[in-house]
C-alpha positions, 0 to 999 in steps of 0.5 A: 179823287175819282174812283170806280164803285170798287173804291180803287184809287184810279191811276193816271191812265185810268183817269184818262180813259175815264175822261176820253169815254166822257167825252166821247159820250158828250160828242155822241150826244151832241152828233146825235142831237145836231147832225142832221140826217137825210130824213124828215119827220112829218106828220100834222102842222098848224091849223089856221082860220083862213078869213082873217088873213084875208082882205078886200080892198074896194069891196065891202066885208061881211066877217063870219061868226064861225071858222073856216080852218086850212089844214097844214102838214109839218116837215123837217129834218131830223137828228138821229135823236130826232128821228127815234123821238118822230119814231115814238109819236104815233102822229109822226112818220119818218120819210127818206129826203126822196119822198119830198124834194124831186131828183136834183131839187134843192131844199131852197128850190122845193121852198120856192117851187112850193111858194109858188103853188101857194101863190098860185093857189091863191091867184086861182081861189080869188078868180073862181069867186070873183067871177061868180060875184063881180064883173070879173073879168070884163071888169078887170084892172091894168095889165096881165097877172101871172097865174102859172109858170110851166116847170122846165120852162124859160120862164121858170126862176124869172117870172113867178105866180103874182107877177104882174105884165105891164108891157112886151117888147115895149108894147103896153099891155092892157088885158091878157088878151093884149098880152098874148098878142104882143107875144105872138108879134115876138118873132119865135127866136128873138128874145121877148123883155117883159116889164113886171111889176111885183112886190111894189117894184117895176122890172124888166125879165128877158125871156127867150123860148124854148122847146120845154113842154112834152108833145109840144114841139113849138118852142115856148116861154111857159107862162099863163096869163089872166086879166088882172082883178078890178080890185085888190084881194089879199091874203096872207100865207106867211110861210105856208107853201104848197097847192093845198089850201086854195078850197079854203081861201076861194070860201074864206073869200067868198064869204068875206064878200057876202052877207050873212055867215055861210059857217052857220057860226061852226068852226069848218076845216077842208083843204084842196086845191082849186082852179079856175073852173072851181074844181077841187082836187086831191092833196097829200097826207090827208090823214094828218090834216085830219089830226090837224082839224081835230086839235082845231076843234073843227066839227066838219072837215071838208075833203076832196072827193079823191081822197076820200078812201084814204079816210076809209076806216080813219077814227074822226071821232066826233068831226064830220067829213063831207066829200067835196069836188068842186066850190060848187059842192062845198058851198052847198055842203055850208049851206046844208049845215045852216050856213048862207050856201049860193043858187048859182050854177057852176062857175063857167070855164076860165078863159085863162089865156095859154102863152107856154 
């Protein structure tokens, strides 16, 4: 028999309402543990050594003793229980949706724009270090590769970062110079059909320009194309989206294709985004990448210069932090730390080829 700490026999309503309070705490719990709210926690991801998922077809490796490590910052959603646990954890913090996804943006939109820069950023890294070691791009492969699609643009949602354009129009292209020709033979309103080829697949993508870009009147279809590398570079991001590991994977690369070891045998954190020009530039929730490389047991954390004076004042322990704004930098910085750094002047400007 149920009973309260009286000893009462209980009578029938009693245990009925005994019952209803039991299972409203149950459904308390469990709304509290399930349902998600509009808030997010976010605080240090997982750090992962960028040299392995990295790899050169055509090309000769030389694998490093040490580490470069890309730093990453973890979000997701939160339950009301969630959100008094993040609340807890001194390397949490709880941010409104707002904070994350721009106005009117999807979480399946934000995944795939933040793909897309991953793509990008990896497309850029690897141009930047060919350029400096190969041929690239007088040498280069068959076609033009698609480094970025102008948000707002035709192009959004139809042609992505990696794409590769084999013909327009049915006009074969060769090069991203060919490229911008077949374009500009495309009479301004007639529809333009790119053949891509992605994923193994061949495609055909039916584009017509539009006014998409600010203080540009010319309609456009809103894409950047360069020449296609002379030889296959992989890497492999996994789920990892975002603009902010491209540093990390153009050093993981360029000592991938060079010999001797520019880690100096060290485990070497950093992030920031890279482009064409070998310029780094700043990213978001630096402090929490710092917590990141510090689990990693990184000894120095490459960061871009404009980020430094969010650091200011940031307990790093024993971890170095060395200010970075270009490739140019960061290599110097490797070899100052006993690792094999390059002579080379500053990679010359991309001839990225502007079809918006």
């Amino acid at each position: 028999m149920l009973s309260y700490d009286d000893g009462q026999p209980m009578s029938r309503s009693r245990r009925f309402l005994s019952g209803f309070a039991v299972a409203f705490g149950i459904g308390l719990a469990f709304l509290a543990g399930w349902v998600q709210l509009p808030y997010y926690s976010l605080g240090p991801g997982p750090a992962r050594e960028v040299q392995p998922l990295i790899s050169v077809s055509g090309h000769q490796e030389f694998p490093s003793q040490g580490k470069l490590i890309m730093t990453t910052v973890r979000f997701h959603t939160l339950s009301a229980l969630g959100m008094l646990v993040a609340w807890i954890d001194p390397h949490q913090a709880v941010v409104s949706r707002e904070t994350l996804y721009p106005p009117g943006e999807t979480a399946e939109q934000e995944t795939q724009r933040s793909l897309s820069q991953m793509d990008q950023s990896k497309i850029d890294a690897a141009d930047v270090v060919l350029r400096r070691l190969t041929d690239y791009p007088k040498d280069h492969g068959d076609g033009a590769l698609l480094e970025f699609v102008y948000p707002g643009c035709p192009a959004e949602g139809e042609l992505f970062a990696g794409d590769v354009v084999t013909s327009i129009d049915g006009t074969p292209v060769h090069s991203a110079r060919e490229a911008s020709r077949a374009l500009d033979a495309v009479p301004v309103k007639e529809p333009i059909t790119f053949e891509v080829h992605a994923a193994g697949e061949t495609h055909d993508v039916t584009i017509t320009r539009e006014k998409c870009l600010p203080d540009v009147d010319d309609p456009r279809v809103g894409i950047n194309l360069i020449d296609v590398f002379p030889f296959d570079v992989e890497i492999a991001s996994g789920d990892v989206g975002g603009p902010s590991a491209g540093l990390m994977w153009a050093l993981g690369l360029y000592d991938l294709m060079t010999p001797g070891d520019a880690t100096a045998g060290l485990t070497i954190a950093g992030t920031g985004t890279i482009d064409t020009r070998g310029r780094v530039g700043p990213i978001g929730g630096i402090e929490d990448k710092v917590v990141a490389a510090q689990r990693a047991g990184a000894t120095v954390f490459l960061v871009p210069a404009d980020d430094m004076a969010e650091l200011k004042g940031v307990d790093t322990g024993d971890m170095r932090l060395i200010s970075v704004s270009t490739l140019q930098q960061a290599l110097d910085a490797l070899r100052g730390l006993g690792g094999r750094g390059i002579e080379a002047a500053e990679a010359p400007a991309s001839p990225a080829t502007g079809v918006p």
